[in-house]
C-alpha positions in Angstrom: 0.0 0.0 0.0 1.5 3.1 -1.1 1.0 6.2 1.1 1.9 8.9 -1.8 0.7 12.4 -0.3 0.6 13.5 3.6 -1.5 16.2 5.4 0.0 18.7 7.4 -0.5 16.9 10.4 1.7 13.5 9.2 1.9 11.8 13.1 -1.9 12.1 13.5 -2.7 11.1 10.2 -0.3 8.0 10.3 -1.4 7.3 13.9 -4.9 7.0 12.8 -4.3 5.0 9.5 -2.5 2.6 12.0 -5.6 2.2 14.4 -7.5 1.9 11.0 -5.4 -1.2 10.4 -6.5 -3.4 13.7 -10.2 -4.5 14.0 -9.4 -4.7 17.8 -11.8 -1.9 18.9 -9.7 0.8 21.4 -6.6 -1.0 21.0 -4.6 2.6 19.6 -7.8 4.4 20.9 -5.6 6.3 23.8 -2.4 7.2 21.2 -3.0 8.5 18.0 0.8 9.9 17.6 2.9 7.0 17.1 6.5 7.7 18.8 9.3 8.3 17.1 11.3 5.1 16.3 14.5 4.8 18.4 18.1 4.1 16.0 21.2 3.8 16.9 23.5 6.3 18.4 26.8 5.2 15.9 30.0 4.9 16.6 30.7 9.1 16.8 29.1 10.9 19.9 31.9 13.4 20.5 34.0 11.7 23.0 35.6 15.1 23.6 32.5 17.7 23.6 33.7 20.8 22.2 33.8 23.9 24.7 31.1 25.6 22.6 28.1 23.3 23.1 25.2 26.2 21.8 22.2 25.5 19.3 24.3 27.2 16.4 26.7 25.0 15.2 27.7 27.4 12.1 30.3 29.3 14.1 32.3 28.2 16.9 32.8 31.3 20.2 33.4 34.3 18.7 34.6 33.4 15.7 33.0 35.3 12.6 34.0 32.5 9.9 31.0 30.5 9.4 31.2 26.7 8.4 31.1 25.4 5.0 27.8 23.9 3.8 23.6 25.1 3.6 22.6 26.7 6.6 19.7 25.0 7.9 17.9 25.9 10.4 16.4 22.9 12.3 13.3 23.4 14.4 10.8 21.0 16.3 9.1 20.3 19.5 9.5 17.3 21.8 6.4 16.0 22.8 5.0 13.2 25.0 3.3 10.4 23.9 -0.4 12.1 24.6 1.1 14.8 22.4 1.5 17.6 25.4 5.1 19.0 25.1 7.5 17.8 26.9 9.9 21.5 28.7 12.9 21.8 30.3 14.2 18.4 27.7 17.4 18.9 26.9 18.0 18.1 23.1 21.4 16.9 21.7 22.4 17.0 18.1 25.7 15.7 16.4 26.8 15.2 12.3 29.8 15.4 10.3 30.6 18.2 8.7 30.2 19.2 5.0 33.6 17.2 4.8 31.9 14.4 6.2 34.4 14.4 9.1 33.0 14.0 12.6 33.6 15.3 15.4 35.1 12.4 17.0 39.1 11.6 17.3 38.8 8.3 15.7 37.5 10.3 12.5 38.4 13.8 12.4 42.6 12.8 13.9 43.1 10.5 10.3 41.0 12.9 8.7 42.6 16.6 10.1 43.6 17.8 6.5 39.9 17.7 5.7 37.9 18.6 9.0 36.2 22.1 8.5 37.1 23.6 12.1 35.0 26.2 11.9 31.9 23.6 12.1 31.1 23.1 15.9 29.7 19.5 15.0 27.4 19.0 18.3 25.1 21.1 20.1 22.7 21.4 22.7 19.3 22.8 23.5 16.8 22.9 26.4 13.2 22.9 25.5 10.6 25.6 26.5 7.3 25.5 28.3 5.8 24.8 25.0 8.2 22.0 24.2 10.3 23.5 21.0 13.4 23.3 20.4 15.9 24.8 18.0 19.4 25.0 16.0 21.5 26.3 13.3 23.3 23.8 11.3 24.2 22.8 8.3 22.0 20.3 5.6 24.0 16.7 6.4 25.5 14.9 3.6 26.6 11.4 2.9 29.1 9.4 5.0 31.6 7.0 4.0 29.7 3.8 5.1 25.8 5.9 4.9 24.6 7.1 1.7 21.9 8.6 3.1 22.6 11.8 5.1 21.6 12.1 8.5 21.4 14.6 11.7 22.0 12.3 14.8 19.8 13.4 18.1 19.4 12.3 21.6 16.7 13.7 24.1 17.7 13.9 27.5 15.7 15.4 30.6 17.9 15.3 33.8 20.1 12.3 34.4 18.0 9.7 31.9 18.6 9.3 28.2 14.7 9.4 26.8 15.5 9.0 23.3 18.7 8.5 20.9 17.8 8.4 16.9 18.4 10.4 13.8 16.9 12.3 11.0 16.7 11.7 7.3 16.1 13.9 4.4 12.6 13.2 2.6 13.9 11.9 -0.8 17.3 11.2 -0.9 18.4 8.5 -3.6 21.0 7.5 -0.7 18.3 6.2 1.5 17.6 3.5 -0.5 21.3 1.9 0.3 21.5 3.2 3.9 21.4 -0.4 6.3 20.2 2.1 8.9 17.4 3.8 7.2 16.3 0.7 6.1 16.1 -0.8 9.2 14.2 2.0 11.4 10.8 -0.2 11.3 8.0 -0.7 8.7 6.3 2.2 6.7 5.1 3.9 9.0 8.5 4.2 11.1 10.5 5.3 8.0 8.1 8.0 7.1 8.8 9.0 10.8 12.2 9.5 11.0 12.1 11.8 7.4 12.8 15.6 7.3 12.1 18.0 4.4 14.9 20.8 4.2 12.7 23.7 2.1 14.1 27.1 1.2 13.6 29.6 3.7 11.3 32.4 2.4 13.7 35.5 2.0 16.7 34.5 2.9 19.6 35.7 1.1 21.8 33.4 1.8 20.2 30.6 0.6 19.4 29.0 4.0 17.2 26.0 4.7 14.7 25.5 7.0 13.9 22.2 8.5 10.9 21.3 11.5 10.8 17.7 13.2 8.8 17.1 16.0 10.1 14.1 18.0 7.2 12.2 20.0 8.5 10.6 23.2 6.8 6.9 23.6 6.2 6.2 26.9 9.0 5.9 30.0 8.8 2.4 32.5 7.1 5.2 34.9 4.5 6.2 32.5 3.8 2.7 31.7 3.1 2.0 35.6 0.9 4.6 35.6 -1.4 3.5 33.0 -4.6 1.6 33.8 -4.0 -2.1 32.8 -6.4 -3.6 30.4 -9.2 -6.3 31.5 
C-alpha cells in the first residue's frame, strides 16, 4: 500500500491510518501519535564535547568564519506520547561536517587535513514551556559507510537518556542503500524519521529550513501509571 501524499499533520494522520489497520476496537484508541522510532546512536558521539556546546553549530565562540555547507535551520518540538510537550528536555544534536568528518578523534585525527574547524559539529538545546526546540546547522551529507545523510539526536531530561535516533532527508536517492534507514521499522516508522529541508522564504543566503517534531513513547514510569487492560 502506497502512502503517496501527507496532510500537514503527518503523526496524526499515520497514527490513525495505524488504528485503522486493527479491527481490535480501542486498542490505539488512547495514542493517535505514534512515537518516534529509536536508532542507533553510531559509533561518533563526540568523545571530547567541544567547549562551545550552543544551538548554532555554524560558528564556533566568537569566531566570525562560518562553516562550509547550507545553513539550515532545524526546528521542532519534543512531545510526549499524549502529544502535550514535553519543557525543560534537553536536546542533543551531532553530524559530520560538510567534509563528512565527525567530530570524534577516531575520525576527524586520520582525517585533520579535511575537517572544517570552523563547524562546531554537536550542540545542545533545552526545550521551553511549550516543548520546542531549536538550531543552526548545516544540511547533512553522505558518510563513508551511509549514503543517506543524517542529523543524529538524543533527548535527555535530567540524568536519563529518553530518546537516541536520527533524522533523514525526505527523498534522498542514498536512502535506498543506507542499512540504517532501512532498518528503522516498517512504513510507517520510516516516514517517521524523514525531514524535508525547504528554502527559507527570504533568505539571502540561501538557507534552509527544517521542523521535526520528536514524539516521546512512553517511559517504565508512564507505563506503571497506566490503567491495565481487562
Amino acid at each position: 500500500m502506497s502512502l503517496p501524499h501527507f496532510p500537514p499533520n503527518r503523526r496524526l494522520f499515520l497514527g490513525a491510518l495505524t488504528a485503522s489497520l486493527f479491527t481490535t476496537r480501542g486498542l490505539f484508541a488512547e495514542q493517535l501519535l505514534l512515537p518516534s522510532p529509536a536508532l542507533t546512536e553510531g559509533p561518533f558521539y563526540p568523545d571530547k564535547l567541544p567547549l562551545d556546546q550552543d544551538n548554532d553549530l555554524i560558528k564556533i565562540g566568537d569566531s566570525t568564519t562560518p562553516a562550509v555547507g547550507e545553513i539550515t535551520h532545524l526546528t521542532g518540538r519534543i512531545l510526549n506520547a499524549s502529544g502535550s510537550p514535553v519543557k525543560n528536555a534537553t536536546v542533543e544534536i551531532w553530524q559530520c561536517d560538510a567534509n563528512a568528518v565527525y567530530l570524534h578523534t577516531a575520525d576527524s585525527k586520520p582525517k585533520a587535513d579535511q575537517q572544517d574547524k570552523h563547524f562546531q559539529g554537536f550542540g545542545r538545546f533545552t526545550t521551553n514551556a511549550n516543548g520546542e526546540y531549536r538550531f543552526r546547522t548545516i544540511k547533512p551529507v553522505p558518510y563513508p559507510g551511509r549514503p543517506s545523510p543524517h542529523i543524529h539526536y538524543k533527548v535527555k531530561q535530567g540524568d536519563r537518556d529518553l530518546l537516541t535516533s536520527q533524522i533523514f532527508i525526505r527523498g534522498h536517492e542514498g536512502n535506498a542503500r543506507d542499512g540504517v534507514y532501512l532498518n528503522s521499522g516498517d512504513l510507517l516508522d520510516r516516514e517517521l524519521v524523514l525531514a524535508d529541508f525547504k528554502p527559507l522564504p527570504d533568505s539571502k543566503l540561501g538557507e534552509l529550513a527544517c521542523n521535526f517534531d520528536i514524539v516521546l513513547g512512553r517511559t517504565p514510569d508512564d507505563r506503571d501509571r497506566a490503567p491495565r487492560r481487562q
